[in-house]
Structure formats: C-alpha cells, structure tokens
C-alpha positions in Angstrom: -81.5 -7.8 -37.7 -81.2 -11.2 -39.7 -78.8 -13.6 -38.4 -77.4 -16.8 -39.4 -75.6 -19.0 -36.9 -73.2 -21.9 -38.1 -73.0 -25.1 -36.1 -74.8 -27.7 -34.2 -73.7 -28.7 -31.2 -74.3 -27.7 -27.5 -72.3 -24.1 -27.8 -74.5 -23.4 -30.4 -77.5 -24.6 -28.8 -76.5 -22.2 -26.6 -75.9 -19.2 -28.7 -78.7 -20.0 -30.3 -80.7 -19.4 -27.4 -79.7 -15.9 -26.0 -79.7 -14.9 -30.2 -83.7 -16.1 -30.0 -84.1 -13.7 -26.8 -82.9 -10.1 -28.2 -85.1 -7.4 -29.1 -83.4 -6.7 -32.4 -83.4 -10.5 -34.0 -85.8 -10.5 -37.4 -85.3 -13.8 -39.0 -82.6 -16.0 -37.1 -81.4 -19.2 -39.0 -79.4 -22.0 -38.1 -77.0 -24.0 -40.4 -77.1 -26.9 -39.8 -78.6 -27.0 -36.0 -80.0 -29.8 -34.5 -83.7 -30.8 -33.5 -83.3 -28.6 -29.8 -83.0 -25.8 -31.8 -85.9 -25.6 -33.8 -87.8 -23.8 -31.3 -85.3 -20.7 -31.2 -84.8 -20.2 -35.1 -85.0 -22.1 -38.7 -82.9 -24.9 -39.4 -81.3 -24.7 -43.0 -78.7 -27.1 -44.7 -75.9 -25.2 -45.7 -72.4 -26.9 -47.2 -69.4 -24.8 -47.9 -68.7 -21.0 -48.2 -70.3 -20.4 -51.3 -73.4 -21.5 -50.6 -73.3 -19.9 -46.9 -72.9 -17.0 -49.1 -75.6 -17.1 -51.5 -78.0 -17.9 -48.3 -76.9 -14.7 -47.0 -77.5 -12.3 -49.9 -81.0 -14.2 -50.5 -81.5 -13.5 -46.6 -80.3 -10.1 -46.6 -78.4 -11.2 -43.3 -76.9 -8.6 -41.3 -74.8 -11.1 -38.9 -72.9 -14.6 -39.2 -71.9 -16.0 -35.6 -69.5 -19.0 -36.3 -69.8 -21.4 -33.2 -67.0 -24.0 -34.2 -63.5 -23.6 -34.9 -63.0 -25.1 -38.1 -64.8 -22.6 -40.6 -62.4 -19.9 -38.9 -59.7 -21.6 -39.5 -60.4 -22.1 -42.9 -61.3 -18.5 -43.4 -65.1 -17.7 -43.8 -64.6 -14.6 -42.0 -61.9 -13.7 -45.3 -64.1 -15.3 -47.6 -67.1 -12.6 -46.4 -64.4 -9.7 -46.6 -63.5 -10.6 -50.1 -67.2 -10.5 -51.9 -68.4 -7.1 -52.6 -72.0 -8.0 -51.8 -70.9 -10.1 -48.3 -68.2 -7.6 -46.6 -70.7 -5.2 -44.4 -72.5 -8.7 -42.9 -71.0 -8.4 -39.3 -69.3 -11.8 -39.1 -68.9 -12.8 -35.4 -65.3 -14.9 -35.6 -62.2 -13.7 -36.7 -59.9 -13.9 -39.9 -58.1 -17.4 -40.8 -54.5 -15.3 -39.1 -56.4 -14.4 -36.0 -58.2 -18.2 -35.7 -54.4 -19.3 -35.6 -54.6 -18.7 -31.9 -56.8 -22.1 -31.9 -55.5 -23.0 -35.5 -51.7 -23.6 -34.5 -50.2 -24.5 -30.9 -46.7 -22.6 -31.9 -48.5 -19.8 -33.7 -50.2 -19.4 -30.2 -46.8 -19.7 -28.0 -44.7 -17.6 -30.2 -47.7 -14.9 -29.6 -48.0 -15.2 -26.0 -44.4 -14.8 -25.6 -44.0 -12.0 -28.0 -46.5 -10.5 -26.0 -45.1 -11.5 -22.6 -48.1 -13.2 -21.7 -47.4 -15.9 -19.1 -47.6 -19.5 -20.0 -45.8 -22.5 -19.9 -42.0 -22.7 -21.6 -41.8 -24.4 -25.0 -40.1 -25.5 -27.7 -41.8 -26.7 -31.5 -40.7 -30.1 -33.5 -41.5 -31.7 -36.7 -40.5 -34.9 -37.7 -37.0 -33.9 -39.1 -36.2 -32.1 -35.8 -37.7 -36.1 -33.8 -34.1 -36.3 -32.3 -33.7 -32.6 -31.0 -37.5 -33.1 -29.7 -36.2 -36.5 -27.6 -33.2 -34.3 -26.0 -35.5 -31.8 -25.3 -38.0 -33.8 -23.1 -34.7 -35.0 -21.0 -34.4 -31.5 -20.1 -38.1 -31.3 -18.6 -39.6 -33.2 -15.5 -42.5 -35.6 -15.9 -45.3 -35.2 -16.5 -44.5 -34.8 -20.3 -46.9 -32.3 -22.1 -47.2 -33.1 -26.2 -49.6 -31.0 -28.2 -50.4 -31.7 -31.5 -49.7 -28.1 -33.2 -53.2 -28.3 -35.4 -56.9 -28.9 -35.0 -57.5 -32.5 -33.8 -61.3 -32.2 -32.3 -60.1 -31.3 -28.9 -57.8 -35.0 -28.7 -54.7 -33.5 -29.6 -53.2 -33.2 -26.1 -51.4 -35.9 -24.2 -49.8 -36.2 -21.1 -47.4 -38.5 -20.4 -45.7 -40.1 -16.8 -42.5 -41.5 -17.7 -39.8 -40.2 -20.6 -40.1 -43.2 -22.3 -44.0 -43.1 -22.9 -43.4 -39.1 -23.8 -40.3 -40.3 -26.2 -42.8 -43.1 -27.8 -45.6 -40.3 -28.4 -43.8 -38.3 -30.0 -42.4 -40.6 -32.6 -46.2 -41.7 -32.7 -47.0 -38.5 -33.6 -44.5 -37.4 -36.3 -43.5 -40.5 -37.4 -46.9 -42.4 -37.4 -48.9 -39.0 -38.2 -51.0 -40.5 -35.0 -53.6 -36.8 -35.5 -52.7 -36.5 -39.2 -51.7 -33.4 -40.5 -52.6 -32.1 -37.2 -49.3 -33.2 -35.7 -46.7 -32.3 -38.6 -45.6 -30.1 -35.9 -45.5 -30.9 -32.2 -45.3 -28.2 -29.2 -43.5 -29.9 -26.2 -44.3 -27.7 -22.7 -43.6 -27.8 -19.4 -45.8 -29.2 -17.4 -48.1 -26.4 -15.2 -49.1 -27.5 -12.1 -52.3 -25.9 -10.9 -56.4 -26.0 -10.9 -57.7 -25.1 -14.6 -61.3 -22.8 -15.5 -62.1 -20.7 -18.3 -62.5 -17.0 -19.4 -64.1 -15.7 -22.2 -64.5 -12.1 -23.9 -66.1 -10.6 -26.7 -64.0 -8.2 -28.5 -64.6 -5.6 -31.7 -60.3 -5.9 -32.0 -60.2 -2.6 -30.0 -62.3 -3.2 -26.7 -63.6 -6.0 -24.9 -66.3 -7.3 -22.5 -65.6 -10.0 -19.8 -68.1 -12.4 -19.7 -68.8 -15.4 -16.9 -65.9 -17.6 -15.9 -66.0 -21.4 -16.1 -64.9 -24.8 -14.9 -65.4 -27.7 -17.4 -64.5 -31.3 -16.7 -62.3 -32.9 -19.2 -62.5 -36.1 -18.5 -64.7 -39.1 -18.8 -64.4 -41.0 -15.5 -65.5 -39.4 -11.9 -62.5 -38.1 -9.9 -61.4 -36.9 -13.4 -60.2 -40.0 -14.4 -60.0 -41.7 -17.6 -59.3 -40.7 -21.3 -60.4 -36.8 -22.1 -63.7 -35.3 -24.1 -65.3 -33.1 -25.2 -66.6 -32.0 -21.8 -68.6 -33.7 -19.5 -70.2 -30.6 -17.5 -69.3 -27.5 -16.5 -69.7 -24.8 -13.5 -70.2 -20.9 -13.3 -69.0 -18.9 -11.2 -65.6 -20.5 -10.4 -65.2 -19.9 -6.4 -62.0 -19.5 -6.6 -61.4 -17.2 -9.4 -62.1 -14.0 -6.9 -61.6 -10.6 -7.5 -58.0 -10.8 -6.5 -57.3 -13.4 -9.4 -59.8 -11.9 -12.4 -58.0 -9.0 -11.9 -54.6 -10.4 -12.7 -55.9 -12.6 -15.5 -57.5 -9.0 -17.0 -54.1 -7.2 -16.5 -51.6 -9.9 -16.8 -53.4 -12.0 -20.0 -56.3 -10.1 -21.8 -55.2 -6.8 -22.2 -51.6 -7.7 -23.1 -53.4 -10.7 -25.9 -55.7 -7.9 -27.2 -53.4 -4.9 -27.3 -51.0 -7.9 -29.0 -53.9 -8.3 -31.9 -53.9 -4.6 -32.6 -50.1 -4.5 -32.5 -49.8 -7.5 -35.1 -52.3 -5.7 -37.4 -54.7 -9.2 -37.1 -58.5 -8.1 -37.5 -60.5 -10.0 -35.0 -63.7 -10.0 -33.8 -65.4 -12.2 -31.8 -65.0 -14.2 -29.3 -61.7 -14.9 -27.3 -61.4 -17.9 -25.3 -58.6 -18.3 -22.6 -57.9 -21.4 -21.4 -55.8 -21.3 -17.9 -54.2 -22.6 -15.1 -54.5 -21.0 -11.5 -51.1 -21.9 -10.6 -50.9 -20.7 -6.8 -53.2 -17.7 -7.6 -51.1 -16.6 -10.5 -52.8 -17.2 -14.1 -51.0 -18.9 -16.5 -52.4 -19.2 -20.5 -52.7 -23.0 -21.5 -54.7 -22.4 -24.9 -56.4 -19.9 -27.0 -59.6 -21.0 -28.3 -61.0 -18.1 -30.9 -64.6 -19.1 -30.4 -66.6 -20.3 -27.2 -65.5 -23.1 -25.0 -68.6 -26.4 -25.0 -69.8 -27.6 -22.3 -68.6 -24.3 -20.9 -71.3 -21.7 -23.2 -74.1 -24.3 -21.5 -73.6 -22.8 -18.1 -72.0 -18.9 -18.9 -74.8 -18.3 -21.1 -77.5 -19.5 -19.0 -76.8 -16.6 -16.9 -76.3 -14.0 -19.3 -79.0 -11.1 -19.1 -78.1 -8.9 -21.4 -78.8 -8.8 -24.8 -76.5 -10.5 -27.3 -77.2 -9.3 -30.8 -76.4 -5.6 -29.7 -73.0 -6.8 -28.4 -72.8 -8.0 -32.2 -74.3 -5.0 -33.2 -71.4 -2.8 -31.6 -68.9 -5.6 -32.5 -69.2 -4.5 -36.2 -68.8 -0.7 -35.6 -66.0 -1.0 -33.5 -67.9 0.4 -30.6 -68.2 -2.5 -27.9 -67.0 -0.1 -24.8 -70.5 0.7 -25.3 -72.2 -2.2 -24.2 -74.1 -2.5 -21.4 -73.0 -6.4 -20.0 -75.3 -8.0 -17.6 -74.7 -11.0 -15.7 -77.3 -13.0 -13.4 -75.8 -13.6 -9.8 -77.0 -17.3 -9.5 -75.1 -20.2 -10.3 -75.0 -21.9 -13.5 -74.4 -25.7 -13.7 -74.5 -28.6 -16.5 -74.0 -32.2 -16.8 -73.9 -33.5 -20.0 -75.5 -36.8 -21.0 -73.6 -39.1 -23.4 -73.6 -42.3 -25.1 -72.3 -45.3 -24.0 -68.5 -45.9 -24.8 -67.8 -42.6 -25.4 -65.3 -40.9 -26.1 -64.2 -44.1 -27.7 -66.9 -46.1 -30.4 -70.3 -45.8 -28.9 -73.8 -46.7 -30.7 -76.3 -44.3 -32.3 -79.8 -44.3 -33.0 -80.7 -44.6 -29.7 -84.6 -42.9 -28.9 -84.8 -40.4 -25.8 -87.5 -40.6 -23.2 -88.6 -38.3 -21.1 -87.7 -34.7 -22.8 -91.0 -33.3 -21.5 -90.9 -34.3 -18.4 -88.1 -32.1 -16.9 -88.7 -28.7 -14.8 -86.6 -25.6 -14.3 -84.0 -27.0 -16.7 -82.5 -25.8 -20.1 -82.0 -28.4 -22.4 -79.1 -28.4 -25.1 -79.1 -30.6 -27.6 -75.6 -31.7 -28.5 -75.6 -35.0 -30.9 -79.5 -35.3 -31.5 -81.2 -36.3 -34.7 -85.2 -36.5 -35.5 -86.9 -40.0 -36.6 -90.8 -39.1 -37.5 -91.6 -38.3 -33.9 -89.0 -39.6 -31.9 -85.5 -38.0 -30.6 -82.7 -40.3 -31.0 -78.9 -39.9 -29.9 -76.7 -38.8 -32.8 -73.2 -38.6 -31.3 -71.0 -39.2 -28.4 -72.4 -36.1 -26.3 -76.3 -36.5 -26.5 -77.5 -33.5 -24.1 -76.5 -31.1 -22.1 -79.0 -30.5 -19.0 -78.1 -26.4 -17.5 -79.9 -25.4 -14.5 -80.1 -22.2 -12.0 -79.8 -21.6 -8.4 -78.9 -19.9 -5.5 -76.0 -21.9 -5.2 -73.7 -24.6 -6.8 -75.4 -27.0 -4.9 -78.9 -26.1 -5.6 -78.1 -25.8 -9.1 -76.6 -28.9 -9.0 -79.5 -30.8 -7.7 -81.9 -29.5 -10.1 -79.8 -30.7 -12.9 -79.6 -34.6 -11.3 -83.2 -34.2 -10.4 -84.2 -33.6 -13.9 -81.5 -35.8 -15.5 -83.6 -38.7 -13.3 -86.6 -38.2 -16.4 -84.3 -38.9 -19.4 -83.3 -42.0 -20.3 -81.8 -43.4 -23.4 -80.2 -46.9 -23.8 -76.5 -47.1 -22.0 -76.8 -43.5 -21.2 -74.0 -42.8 -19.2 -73.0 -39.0 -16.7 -70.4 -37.6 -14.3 -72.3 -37.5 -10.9 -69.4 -35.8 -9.2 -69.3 -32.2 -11.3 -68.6 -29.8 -8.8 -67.6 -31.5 -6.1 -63.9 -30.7 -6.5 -65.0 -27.1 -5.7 -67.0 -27.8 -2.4 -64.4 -29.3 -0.8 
C-alpha cells in the first residue's frame, strides 16, 4: 500500500509512526511533516487539493489519512470522490457534511439531540438574535458556556463567572467578530459539571472499533490553571473510565452517533472523536472532533499493537467488524514541551539540545523546523515526550527523566500531569 498522510504536528507524528510499523505500507509520504518524521516516511510539500491530487495519481496512492481538521472541513475527502482517477484512494476522514460534527457547534447539538445523545442543553445566536442570546444566559446559572459555532484552532471556547463577563463575550463575539467568521454564530450551553477524558473510534460508516481512552490537560498553568491550549500532556488509560462507564458511553453515545450517521445518509469514514464529561458516572457529549484528539494520539497510539493500515484497509471496503484491535496493557503518558509565552506570543528559532540523549522515550515533534544541523522550535508546542510503563507513575517518571536531557531557551512544561488521577 502507498500512503500519504496530511499534517505536521504531534497527532500526526503520531500517526505517522504506527503507519511506518505495518506490514502492508509500500511508499509512505508525509505532506508537509516535520523534521521527527523523516525517519518514518518522505516529507513532501504539498499546497491545496489539486496538487494533493496530482501527487496522488503520480504516487499511485492507495490511502490519504487527514490528521487536521481543516482540509475535512473544506472537503478533500469530496474533492477525491469527485475525480474519476482519485475516487477508489481510501481517504481516511470524512465528507465536508460529516466534518460538520467538528466543523459547526449547532450542526453538532442539533445532531446529538436528534439522535438523543446526551449532552448539555443549548440554544444558537447570531448577531441579529445578541438580545434573545442576553435573556437566554439569565435563564442559566454561572458558569457561562459560549462556543464559537466554527473552527477557531481549539480557542473558541470560553467560560465565564459572572453574567456580566458572559453578556460582554458575547457581544465580543458577534458584535466584534472576536474568532472571525468563526463566531457568526454562537452556541450558549449549560454548564456540565464533571471530570472530562476522551474516546476515540475508527469507523467504515457501518462498524466501529474502540480504541484507548484519554485524559488531556487543557490548560497552561499546573492545577489546570490559566488560559487553555492546545494540550499540554495527556494520559492512557483513564482510571476512572471502568468498565461500568465505557459501557455506557458505547451504548448511550457511540452507537446512537453512528447509527445517527447512517440514518442521515452522511458518508464517513474515519476517525470519530468524542469529547466528554463524566458527570457522576454518567457520560455526557461536550464535542465531536472528526479526526484524532493532540496531545491525546501521543499517548493512545503509543500503545496501539495492532496494525493500522489494515484498519484502513477494511475502512475502505466497508468491512471493519473484521479487524483484529490490539491494545498494550501498560500505561501511556506524555508531557509536552513548549515555548515560552505560549499560548500567548512566544519566540521561535530556538535550537534543541539533547534529542539523543533520551532512553525509553518516543519523541513527537510538534512545532520543529531544521537549520543545516540543528533542531530549532517552530511553534508554541515544540515536543511531545510519550513514554511506557507498568503504571501511570512509572510512565510518568520516565517521561520527566528524559524531559531532564532537552533543553531549549525558556522552555517551559506541566510537572503535575497525572496527578489529578492519583489522588
């Protein structure tokens, strides 16, 4: 099989690793990548369908994986269905209707409660509805939950502990366009009081496998404090998604959100995830994401033993109820190393020291960039160091063991991931 993989980032550092370890991968490329993954496929420069497209056919690829959101919500996985020579490449994301899930905050509610999939009560503004919106919010209890309905590189959340501060951000964001386009509409919710992880499955539209659960920390400061990111580190297992609660979330949120899919005639493929809130052992949807979660993929795909590009394989025939999932029993855990200032203006251009010196560690590259021979930090999340072990804690101290050999200047980590969970 030859396979092309869109992104660069640490999710895709992590695809691109468990691609690199099947049986069945011929040539496996990477558009754009970063300098981490050089050493599981070839890095090509690739801008806009068309010329995605034309790689492909020269190729002869068999499979596109999108990592990122925003070429599925702009339709790639269409644009392949429309050309006569692209439509039988196995495209790993689904159609621009189904990325709406991630695409659109009401597109998502309205299809959860359609479905009767629980989440948090809602109602949807634009800026000619502001007033309606303001009454709205005096209905709810603080906190205030405002989503910006459209992509806004994971910022587009806020919430709020007074009315007045909720009333203010809402102008802000239809008014004052604070996200752009991204909050022409704005999805006001009740506030969901619980603990948060992640689920993820592969589906072929028909059938689904489960794959590892997931913790992420959202924000920047320890004690989650502090403005949000991207994700500072993540954990898997989750201790307290048990059997009990899995089981629910299976029967209660991906069943109903698949069967949902078929029902609405939207063809999708790919990867699902769920975003939710354990709200006293009872799951509760907070977000759709159509592709994988980052820092999350760090951690679930270091323990993934089974081999991916025959999940893709059986994605495109519509046959994944035969796929043989396996999952290592250890724990997974990653800290991600960023620069200095982030998530707000930070430097780049930075060199890394000390790449070679870490043991018993995956490495992700994230927002890396070569110079002749040196690394150097490219963005606001610089690496993402995953390690193994018996347990969280063992895993844990690998990853601030190794983390002690790489330095960069004002490089800046959560030393508290995980600690929440051993309490």
């Amino acid at each position: 099989m030859n396979i092309l993989l869109l992104g660069s980032g640490g999710r895709e550092s992590a695809l691109a690793r468990v691609i690199a370890k099947s049986s069945l991968k011929e040539k496996f490329f990477i558009a754009p990548g970063n300098p981490g993954m050089r050493m599981w496929g070839e890095c090509v420069n690739l801008n806009g369908f068309e010329e995605i497209g034309n790689f492909c056919k020269k190729e002869k690829i068999d499979i596109l994986v999108v990592g990122p959101e925003q070429p599925l919500v702009d339709g790639v996985s269409d644009y392949f269905a429309n050309d006569a020579e692209l439509k039988n490449i196995t495209v790993v994301g689904p159609n621009k209707e189904g990325a709406q899930l991630e695409g659109s905050k009401d597109f998502s509610k309205e299809f959860m409660f359609r479905h009767n999939i629980p989440t948090a009560k809602y109602k949807t503004f634009t800026k000619e509805t502001l007033a309606a919106g303001k009454e709205f919010l005096k209905t709810l209890q603080a906190p205030y939950v405002l989503k910006a309905d459209g992509l806004a590189a994971g910022k587009g959340v806020l919430i709020l502990s007074s009315l007045e501060e909720a009333e203010a951000e809402l102008d802000n964001m239809l008014s004052n366009e604070k996200f752009g386009k991204a909050s022409a509409k704005v999805v006001i919710e009740e506030f969901l009081s619980g603990i948060e992880c992640s689920v993820f499955v592969m589906t072929d539209g028909q059938h689904y496998v489960l794959l590892p659960e997931a913790k992420d920390y959202k924000r920047v400061g320890e004690g989650d404090t502090g403005l949000n990111t991207g994700g500072m580190g993540s954990i898997s297992p989750v201790p307290f998604c048990d059997k009990d609660f899995m089981k629910k979330v299976e029967e209660e949120v991906i069943k109903p959100t698949i069967n949902g899919l078929v029902e609405d005639k939207i063809h999708y493929q790919g990867f699902i995830f769920f975003g939710l809130m354990n709200v006293n052992g009872e799951p509760y949807v907070i977000e759709y994401n159509v592709r994988m979660g980052d820092p999350e993929s760090e951690s679930v795909f270091a323990r993934y033993d089974a081999d991916i590009v025959e999940a893709f394989v059986l994605m495109g025939k519509k046959a994944l109820d035969k796929y043989a999932m396996k999952i290592s029993e250890k724990t997974a855990t990653t800290v991600m190393l960023c620069s200095g200032g982030y998530p707000e203006s930070y430097e780049k251009g930075k060199e890394i020291l000390g790449l070679d010196n870490t043991k018993d560690a995956i490495l992700y590259h994230a927002g890396t960039k070569v110079d002749g021979e040196k690394i150097l930090t490219s963005g606001g999340r610089v690496l993402a160091v995953t390690c193994l072990g018996d347990n969280m804690q063992d895993a844990l101290n690998q990853c601030y063991q190794n983390i002690e050999k790489i330095s960069f200047d004002k490089m800046y980590f959560r030393r508290d991931i995980g600690k929440d969970l051993m309490k």
